[in-house]
N, C-alpha and C positions, 0 to 999 in steps of 0.2 A: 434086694432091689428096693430102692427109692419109693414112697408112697408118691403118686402125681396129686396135684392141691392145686384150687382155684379159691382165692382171698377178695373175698366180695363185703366194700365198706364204702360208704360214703363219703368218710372223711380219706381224703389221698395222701395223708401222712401215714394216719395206720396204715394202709394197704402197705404203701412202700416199706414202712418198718418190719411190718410182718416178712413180707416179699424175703426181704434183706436175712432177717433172721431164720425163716425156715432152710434157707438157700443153702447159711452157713450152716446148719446143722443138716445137710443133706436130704431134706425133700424138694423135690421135682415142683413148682409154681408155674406149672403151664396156663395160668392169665389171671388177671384182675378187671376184679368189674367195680364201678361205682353204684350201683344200684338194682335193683329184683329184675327188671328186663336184662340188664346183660350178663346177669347172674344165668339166667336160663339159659341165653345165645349159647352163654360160653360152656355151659355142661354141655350142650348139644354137639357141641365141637370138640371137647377137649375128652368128654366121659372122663373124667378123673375119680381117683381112688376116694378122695373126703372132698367136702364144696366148706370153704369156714365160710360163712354170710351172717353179718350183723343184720337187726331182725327191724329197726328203724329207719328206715333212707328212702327219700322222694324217689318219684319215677318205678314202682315197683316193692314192695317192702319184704323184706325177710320173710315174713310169712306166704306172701303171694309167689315169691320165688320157690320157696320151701315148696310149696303145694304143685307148681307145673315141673318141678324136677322131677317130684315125685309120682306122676302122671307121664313122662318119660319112662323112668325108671326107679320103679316103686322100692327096690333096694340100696336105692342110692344113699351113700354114706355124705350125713351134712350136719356140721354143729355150727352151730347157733353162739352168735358171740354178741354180748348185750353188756349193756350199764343198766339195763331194767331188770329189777328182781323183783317184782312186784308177784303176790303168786298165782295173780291169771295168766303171765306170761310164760310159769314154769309149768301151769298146770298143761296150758293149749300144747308146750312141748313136750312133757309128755307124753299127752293122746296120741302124738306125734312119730314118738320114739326119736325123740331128736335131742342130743344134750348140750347142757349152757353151760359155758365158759362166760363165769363175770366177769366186768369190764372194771377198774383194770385186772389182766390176766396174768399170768405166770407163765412164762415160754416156756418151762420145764413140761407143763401142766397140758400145755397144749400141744406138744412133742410126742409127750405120753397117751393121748386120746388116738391122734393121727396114727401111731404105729400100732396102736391098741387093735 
């Protein structure tokens, strides 16, 4: 069975590309959000198997979505996709139990976490 996946990014080119490529590689993309508020909506809706949400975007940011999903449902499977490697960003993930996929990423890489 298909993992279900919500692709939460601010820029709407990634979303779509990702969208596009998980699609062909058979997981389930029950929604996309542009930013940390409908990052939250749409797990409220959708409860899907992993959330991918970039950790930078106005209106809500990766981190403050990160924290009310997980106030939902504290098992919620969510990685974290970033062009930031800086190491307060990998530490706060961490703490978190949440893992980063650099930006740019490897679809292999990220196929592999998802069905992981």
């Amino acid at each position: 069975m298909s993992k279900s996946v919500i692709v939460i990014d601010d820029d709407e080119d990634t979303v779509r590309l990702f969208t596009e490529f998980l699609e062909e590689r058979g997981v389930n993309v029950v929604g996309n959000g542009f930013n940390g508020t409908s990052a939250v909506k749409l797990f409220k809706e959708t409860n899907p198997d992993v959330v991918l949400i970039d950790l930078n975007m106005p209106n809500g940011s990766g981190y403050y979505a990160i924290k009310k999903i997980q106030e939902v449902n504290p098992k919620a499977r969510i990685v974290a996709v970033s062009a930031d490697s800086n190491y307060t960003t990998e530490e706060k993930l961490e703490k978190l139990n949440i893992p980063l996929i650099q930006k740019p990423f490897k679809m292999d890489q990220v196929i592999s976490i998802i069905n992981d």
